[in-house]
C-alpha positions as CSV (number, residue, x, y, z in Angstrom):
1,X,34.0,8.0,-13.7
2,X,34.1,4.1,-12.8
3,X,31.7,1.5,-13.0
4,X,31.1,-2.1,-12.4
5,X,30.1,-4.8,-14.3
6,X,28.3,-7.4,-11.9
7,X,27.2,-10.3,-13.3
8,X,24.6,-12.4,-11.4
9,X,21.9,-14.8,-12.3
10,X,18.6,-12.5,-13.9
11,X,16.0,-15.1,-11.7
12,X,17.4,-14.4,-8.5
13,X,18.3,-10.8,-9.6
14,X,14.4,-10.5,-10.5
15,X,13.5,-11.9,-7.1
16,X,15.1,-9.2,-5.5
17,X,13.8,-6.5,-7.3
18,X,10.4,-8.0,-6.7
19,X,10.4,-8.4,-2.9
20,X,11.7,-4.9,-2.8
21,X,8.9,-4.2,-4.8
22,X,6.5,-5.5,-2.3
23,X,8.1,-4.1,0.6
24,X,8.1,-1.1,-0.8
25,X,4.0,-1.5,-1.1
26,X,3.6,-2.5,2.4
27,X,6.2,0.2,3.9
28,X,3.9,2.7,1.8
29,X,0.6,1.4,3.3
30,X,1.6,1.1,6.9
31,X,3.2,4.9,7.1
32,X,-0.3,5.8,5.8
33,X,-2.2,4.1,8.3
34,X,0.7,5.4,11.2
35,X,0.5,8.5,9.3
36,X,-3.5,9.0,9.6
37,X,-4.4,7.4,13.3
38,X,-3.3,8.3,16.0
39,X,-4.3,4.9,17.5
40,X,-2.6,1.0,17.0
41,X,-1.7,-0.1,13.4
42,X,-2.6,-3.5,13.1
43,X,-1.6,-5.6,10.2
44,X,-2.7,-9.2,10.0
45,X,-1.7,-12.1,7.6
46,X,-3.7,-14.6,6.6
47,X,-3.5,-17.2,3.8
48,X,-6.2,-20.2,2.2
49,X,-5.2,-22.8,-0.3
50,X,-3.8,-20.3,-3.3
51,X,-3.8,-16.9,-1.5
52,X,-1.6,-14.7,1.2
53,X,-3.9,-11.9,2.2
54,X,-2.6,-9.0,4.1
55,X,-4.6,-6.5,5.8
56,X,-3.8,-3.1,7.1
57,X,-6.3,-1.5,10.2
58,X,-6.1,1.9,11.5
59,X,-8.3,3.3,13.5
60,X,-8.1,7.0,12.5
61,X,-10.4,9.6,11.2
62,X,-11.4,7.9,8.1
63,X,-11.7,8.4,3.9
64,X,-15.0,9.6,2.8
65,X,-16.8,7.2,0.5
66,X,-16.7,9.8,-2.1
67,X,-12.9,10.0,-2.1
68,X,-12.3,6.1,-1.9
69,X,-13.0,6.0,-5.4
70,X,-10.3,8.0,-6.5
71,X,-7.3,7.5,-3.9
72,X,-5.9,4.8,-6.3
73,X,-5.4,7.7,-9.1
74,X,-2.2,8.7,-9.2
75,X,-1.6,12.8,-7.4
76,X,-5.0,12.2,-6.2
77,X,-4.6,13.6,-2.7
78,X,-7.8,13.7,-0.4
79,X,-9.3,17.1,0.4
80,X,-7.5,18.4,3.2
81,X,-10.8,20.7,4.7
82,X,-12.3,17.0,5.6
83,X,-8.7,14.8,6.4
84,X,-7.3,17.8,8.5
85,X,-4.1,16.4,6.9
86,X,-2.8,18.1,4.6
87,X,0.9,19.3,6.2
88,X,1.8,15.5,5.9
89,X,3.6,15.7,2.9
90,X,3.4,13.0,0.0
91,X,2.4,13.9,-3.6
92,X,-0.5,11.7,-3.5
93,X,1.6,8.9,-5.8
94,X,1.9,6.0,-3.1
95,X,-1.3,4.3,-3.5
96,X,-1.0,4.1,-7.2
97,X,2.0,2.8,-7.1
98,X,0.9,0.2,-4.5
99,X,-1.6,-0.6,-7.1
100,X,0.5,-1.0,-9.4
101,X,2.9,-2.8,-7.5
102,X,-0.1,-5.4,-6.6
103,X,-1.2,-5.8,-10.0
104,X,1.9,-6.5,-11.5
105,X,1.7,-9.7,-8.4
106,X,-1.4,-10.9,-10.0
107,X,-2.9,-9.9,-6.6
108,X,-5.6,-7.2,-6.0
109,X,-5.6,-4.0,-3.4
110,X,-8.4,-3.1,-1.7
111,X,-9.4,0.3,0.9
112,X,-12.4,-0.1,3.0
113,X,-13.3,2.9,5.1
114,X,-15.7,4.3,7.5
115,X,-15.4,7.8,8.7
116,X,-14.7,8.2,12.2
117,X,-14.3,4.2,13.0
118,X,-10.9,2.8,10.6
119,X,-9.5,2.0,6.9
120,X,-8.8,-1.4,6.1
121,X,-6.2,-1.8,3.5
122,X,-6.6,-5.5,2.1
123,X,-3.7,-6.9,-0.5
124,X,-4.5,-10.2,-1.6
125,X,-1.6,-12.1,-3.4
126,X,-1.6,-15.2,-5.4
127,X,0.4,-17.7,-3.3
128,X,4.1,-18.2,-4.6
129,X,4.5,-14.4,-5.8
């Protein structure tokens, strides 16, 4: 077999790897809220002095408070007798790694949910990351 040697410079290599990082977060968080509504996805941006906050809204069925606990936990999948969901695939990894992904920012993740009425996934990101 062949390979390459390509040399570039490590910051803007890094860079990289970290928006894709991020993106990948955000690509993760929005195909859940497309995945669990069957209403709009909105997703707002707002930003203060030293933070970016980025907010995800459906408007679908819901995460029980007793589940919200634990859907940061990697494999945790919800129970599919309440989220009727079940045949959507996914291993139940994403939010963790979104967590992850977050902390490693310095920033924080946050799921806010009523049953019935929408989830609000909030990511909160020191400004510059």
């Amino acid at each position: 077999g062949r390979f390459f040697l390509l040399a570039v410079a490590w910051n803007a290599f890094c860079a990289v790897c970290i928006r894709c990082l991020m993106a990948l977060c955000l690509r993760n968080v929005i195909d859940n809220a497309i995945k669990y509504s069957s209403d709009e996805v909105r997703v707002v941006l707002t930003e203060s002095e030293d933070k970016v906050r980025i907010s995800v809204v459906d408007r679908g069925q819901g995460i029980a408070e007793d589940q919200l606990e634990h859907v940061f936990e990697p494999f945790y999948r919800g129970d599919s007798s309440r989220t009727g969901h079940r045949d959507q695939g996914g291993f139940g990894f994403g939010l963790s790694l979104c967590q992850s992904i977050v902390d490693a920012h310095g920033g924080r993740i946050d799921i806010q949910s009523r049953i019935g009425e929408e989830t609000v996934v909030t990511i909160e990101l020191p400004k510059g990351q």
